[in-house]
N, C-alpha and C positions, 0 to 999 in steps of 0.2 A: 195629755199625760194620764187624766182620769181613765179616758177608754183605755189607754193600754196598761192599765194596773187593772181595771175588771176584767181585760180578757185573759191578763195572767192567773188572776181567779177564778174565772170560769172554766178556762183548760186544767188547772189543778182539782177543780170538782171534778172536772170530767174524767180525769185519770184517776181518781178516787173510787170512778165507780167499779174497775175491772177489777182493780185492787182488792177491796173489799168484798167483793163476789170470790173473789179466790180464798181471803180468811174464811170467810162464813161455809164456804161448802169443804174447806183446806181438812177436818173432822169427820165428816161421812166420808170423803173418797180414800181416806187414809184408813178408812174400816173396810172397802171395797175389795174385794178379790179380783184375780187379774180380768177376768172375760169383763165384768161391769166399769170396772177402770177404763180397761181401754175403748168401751163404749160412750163411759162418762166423759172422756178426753174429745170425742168426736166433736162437742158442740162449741172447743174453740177455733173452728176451721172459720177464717176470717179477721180473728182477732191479731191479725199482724195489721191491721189498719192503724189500731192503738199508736201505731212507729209514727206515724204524723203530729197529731198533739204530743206526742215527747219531746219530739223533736221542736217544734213550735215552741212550747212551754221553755225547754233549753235557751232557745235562742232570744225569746222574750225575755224572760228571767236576766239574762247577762244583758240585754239591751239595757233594761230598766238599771240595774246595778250603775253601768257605765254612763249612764245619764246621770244619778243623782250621786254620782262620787264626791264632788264638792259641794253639792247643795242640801243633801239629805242625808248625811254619813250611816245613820242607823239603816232609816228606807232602803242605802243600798247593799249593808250589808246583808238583811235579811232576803233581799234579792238573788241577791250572790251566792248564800248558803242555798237559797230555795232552788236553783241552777244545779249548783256542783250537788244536791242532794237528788234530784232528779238523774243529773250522770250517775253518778255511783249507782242507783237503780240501772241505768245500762248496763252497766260494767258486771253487776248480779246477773241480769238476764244475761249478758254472754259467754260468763265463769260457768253458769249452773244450771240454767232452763234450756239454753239455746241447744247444749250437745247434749238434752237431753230427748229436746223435739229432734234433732239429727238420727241420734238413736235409734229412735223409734220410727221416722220416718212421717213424724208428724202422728204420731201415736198411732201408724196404720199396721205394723210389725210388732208383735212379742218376742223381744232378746229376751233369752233366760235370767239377765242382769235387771228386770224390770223392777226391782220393788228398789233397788238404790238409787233408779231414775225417778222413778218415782220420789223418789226423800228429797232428790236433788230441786225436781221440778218444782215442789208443794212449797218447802221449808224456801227456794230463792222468790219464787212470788210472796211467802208471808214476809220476806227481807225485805224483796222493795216495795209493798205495801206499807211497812212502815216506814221507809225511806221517803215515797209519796207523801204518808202523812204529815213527816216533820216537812217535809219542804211546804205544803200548804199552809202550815204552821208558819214557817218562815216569810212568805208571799204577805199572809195574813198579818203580820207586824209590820212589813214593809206599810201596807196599805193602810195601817191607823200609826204609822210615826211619819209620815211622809208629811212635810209639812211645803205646797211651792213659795220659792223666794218670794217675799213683797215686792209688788210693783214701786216703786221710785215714784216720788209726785216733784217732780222735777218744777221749778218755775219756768213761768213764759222764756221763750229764746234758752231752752235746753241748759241753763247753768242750776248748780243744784249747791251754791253755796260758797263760800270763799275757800273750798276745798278744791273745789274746782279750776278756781283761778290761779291759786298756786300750782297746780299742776300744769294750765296750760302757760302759766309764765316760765315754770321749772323751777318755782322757788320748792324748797325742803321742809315740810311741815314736821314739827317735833311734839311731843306730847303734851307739852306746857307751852304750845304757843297759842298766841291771843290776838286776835285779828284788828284788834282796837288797839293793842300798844305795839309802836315800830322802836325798832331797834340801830 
């Protein structure tokens, strides 16, 4: 369970890093005029590889959830959120990035419309930049409230107490009962 709580950690770093490369430069290219734009745009050619760990992270993320629903209620809901907060970054990229690289052709074409795609393109990666963030956030609470169930020290021949025996006789254990006085 450990490995896969750091590798849900590790894919959250690593989709940190696109993210944050697009805040930090998201200020110079929004000062850019169109020729250096759509030059600047050139060096995401490849960056659709990113769709792999999203996807990975998604499905980890709800794995993990679905695991500790009874056993770690917190762990799974920061899980959970850390999931549906990485979708909703989908859902960004397909509202406001994607028909903007459509657009443009992969920023190889200047529409006359270029500086609203442009808004479009900049402002949906700083959305799910921070949408990234809070999910890593959330991953991150998962992995220090996560606590796994105690092992059971069951006695020799697998009985773990006169709880057990009443179970396997089918007697009805009540909150006040005492195993020393019969009734």
């Amino acid at each position: 369970m450990r490995a896969l709580v750091l590798m849900s950690l590790w894919l959250g770093a690593l989709l940190l890093i696109p993210s944050g490369a697009h805040v930090l430069e998201m200020p110079h290219k929004l000062a850019m005029d169109r020729a250096a734009y759509f030059s600047a745009q050139q060096m995401y050619v490849g960056w659709a590889l990113f769709g792999l760990p999203i996807v990975m992270k998604i499905i980890l993320d709800a794995v993990l959830a679905f695991v500790w629903r009874r056993t770690s209620r917190l762990a799974a809901c920061g899980a959970l959120i850390s999931a549906a907060l990485i979708g909703c970054g989908l859902i960004v990229f397909f509202v406001w990035v994607q028909p903007a690289n459509i657009a443009t052709s992969n920023w190889a074409t200047q529409p006359s419309d270029w500086v609203a795609l442009r808004q479009n393109w900049e402002y949906g990666h700083l959305a799910i930049a921070v949408l990234t963030a809070l999910s890593f956030c959330g991953i991150s609470y998962s992995a220090i409230t996560f606590r796994p169930a105690p092992k059971s020290k069951a006695p020799p021949g697998g009985q773990r107490g006169f709880e057990s025996l009443a179970v396997k006789r089918g007697d009805v254990l009540l909150p006040s009962s005492d195993p020393q006085r019969e009734t």
